[in-house]
Backbone as CSV, one residue per row, in Angstrom:
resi,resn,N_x,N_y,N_z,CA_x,CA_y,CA_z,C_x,C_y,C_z
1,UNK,9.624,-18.306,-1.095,9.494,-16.894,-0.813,9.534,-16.148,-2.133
2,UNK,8.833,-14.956,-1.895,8.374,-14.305,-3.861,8.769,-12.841,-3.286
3,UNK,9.377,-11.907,-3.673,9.069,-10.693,-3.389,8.746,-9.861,-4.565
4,UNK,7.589,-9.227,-4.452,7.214,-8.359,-5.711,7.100,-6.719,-5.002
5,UNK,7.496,-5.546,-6.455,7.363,-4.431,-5.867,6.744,-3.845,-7.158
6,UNK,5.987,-2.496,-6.958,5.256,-2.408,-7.755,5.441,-0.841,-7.724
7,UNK,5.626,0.269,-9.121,6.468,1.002,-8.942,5.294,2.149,-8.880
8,UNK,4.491,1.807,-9.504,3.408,2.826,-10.028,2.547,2.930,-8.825
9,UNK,2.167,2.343,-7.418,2.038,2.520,-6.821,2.838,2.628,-5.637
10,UNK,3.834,2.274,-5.339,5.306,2.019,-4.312,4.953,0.805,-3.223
11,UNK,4.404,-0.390,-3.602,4.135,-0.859,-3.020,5.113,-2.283,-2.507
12,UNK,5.503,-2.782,-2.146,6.413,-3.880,-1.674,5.435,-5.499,-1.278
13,UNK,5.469,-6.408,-1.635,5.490,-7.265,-1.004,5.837,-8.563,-0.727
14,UNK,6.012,-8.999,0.413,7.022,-10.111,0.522,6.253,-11.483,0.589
15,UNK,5.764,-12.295,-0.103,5.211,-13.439,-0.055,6.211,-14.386,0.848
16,UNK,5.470,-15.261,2.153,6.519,-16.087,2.968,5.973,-17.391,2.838
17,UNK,4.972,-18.003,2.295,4.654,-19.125,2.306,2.913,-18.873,1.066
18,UNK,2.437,-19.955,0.751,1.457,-19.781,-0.608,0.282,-20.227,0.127
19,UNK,0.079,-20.215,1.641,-1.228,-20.134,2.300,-2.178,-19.340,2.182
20,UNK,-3.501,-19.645,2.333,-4.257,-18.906,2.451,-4.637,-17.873,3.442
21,UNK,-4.522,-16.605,2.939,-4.392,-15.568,4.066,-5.913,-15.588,4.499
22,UNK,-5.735,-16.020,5.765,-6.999,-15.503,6.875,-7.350,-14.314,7.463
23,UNK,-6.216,-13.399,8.039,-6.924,-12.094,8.296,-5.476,-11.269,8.191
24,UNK,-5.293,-10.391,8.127,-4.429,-8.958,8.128,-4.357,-8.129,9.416
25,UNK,-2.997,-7.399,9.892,-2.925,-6.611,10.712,-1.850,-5.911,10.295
26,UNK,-2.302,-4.455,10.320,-1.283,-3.493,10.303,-0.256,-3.262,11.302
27,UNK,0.919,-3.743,11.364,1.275,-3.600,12.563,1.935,-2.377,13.324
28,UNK,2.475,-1.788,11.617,2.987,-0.110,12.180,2.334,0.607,10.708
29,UNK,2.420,1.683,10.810,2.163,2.755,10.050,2.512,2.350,8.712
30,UNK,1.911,1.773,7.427,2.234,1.292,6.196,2.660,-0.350,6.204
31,UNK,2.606,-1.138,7.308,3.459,-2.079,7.376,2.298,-3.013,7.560
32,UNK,1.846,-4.198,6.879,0.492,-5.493,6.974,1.053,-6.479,6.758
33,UNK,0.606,-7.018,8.016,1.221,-8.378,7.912,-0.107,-9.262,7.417
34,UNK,-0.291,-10.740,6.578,-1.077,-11.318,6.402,-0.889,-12.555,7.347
35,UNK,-1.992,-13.362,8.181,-1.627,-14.141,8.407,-2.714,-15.620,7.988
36,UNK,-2.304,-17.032,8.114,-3.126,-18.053,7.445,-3.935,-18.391,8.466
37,UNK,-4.696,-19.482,8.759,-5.623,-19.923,10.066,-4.990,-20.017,11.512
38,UNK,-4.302,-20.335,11.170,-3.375,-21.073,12.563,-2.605,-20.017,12.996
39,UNK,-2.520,-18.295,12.190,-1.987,-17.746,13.178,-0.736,-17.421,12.559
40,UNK,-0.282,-17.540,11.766,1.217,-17.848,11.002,1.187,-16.836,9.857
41,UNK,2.401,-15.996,10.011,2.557,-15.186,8.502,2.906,-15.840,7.030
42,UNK,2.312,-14.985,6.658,1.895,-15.382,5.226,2.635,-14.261,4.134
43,UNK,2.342,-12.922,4.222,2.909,-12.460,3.885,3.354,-10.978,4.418
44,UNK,4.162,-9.956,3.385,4.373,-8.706,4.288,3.686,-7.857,3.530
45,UNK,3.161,-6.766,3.431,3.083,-5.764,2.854,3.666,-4.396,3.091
46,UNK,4.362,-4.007,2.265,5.612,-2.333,2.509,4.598,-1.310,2.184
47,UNK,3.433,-0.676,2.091,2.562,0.929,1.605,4.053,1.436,1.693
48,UNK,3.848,2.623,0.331,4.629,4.073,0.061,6.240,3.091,0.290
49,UNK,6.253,2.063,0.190,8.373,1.366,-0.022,9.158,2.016,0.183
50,UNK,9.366,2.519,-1.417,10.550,3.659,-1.316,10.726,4.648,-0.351
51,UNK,9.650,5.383,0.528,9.879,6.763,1.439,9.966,5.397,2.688
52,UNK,9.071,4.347,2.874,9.610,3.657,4.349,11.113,3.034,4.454
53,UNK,11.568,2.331,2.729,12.860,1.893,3.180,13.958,2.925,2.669
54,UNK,13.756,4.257,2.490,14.713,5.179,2.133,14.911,5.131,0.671
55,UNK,14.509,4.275,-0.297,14.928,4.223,-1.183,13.924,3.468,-2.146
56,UNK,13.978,3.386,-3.665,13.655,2.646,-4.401,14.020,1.071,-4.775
57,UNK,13.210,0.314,-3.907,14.318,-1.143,-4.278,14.163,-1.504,-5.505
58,UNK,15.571,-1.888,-5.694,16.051,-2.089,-7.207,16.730,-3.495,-7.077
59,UNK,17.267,-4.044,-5.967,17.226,-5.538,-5.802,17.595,-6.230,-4.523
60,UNK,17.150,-7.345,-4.648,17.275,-8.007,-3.190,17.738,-8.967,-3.016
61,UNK,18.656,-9.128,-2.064,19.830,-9.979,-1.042,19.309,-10.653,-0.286
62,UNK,19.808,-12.088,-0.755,19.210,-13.108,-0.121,20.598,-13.681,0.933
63,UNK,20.643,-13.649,2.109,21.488,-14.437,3.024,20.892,-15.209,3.851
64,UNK,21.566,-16.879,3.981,20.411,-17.495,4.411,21.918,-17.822,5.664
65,UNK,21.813,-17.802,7.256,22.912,-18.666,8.126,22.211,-20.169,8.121
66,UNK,23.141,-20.134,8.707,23.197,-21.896,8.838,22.492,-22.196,10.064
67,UNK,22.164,-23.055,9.981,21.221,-23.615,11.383,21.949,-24.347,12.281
68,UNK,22.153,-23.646,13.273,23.454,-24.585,14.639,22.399,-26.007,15.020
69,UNK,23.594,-26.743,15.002,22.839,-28.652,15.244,23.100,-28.559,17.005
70,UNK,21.530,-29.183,17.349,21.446,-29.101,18.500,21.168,-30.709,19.088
């Protein structure tokens, strides 16, 4: 996972895997999701960041839980 933000335009995005993006959907107002063939996200895209997440991100928190054994 990569997250890049880009200041000069306010742009956010969250890389989730290094597939090849097949098609895009906006899913809310500033918010694109990429996805690969099969249907699967790929990545996120944040338009205008700072005014959607309240703020200027300046850094990011990674918490990963644990996976319950089934």
């Amino acid at each position: 996972m990569k997250i890049e933000y880009d200041g000069e335009v306010d742009i956010m995005y969250i890389e989730l895997t290094d597939s090849r993006i097949k098609e895009s959907d906006e899913i809310s107002e500033g918010v694109i999701v990429d996805y690969d063939s099969g249907g699967l996200p790929v990545g996120i895209e944040i338009l205008d960041a700072s005014k959607l997440l309240g703020a200027i991100p300046t850094n990011v928190e990674l918490a990963v839980a644990e996976r319950s054994k089934s």
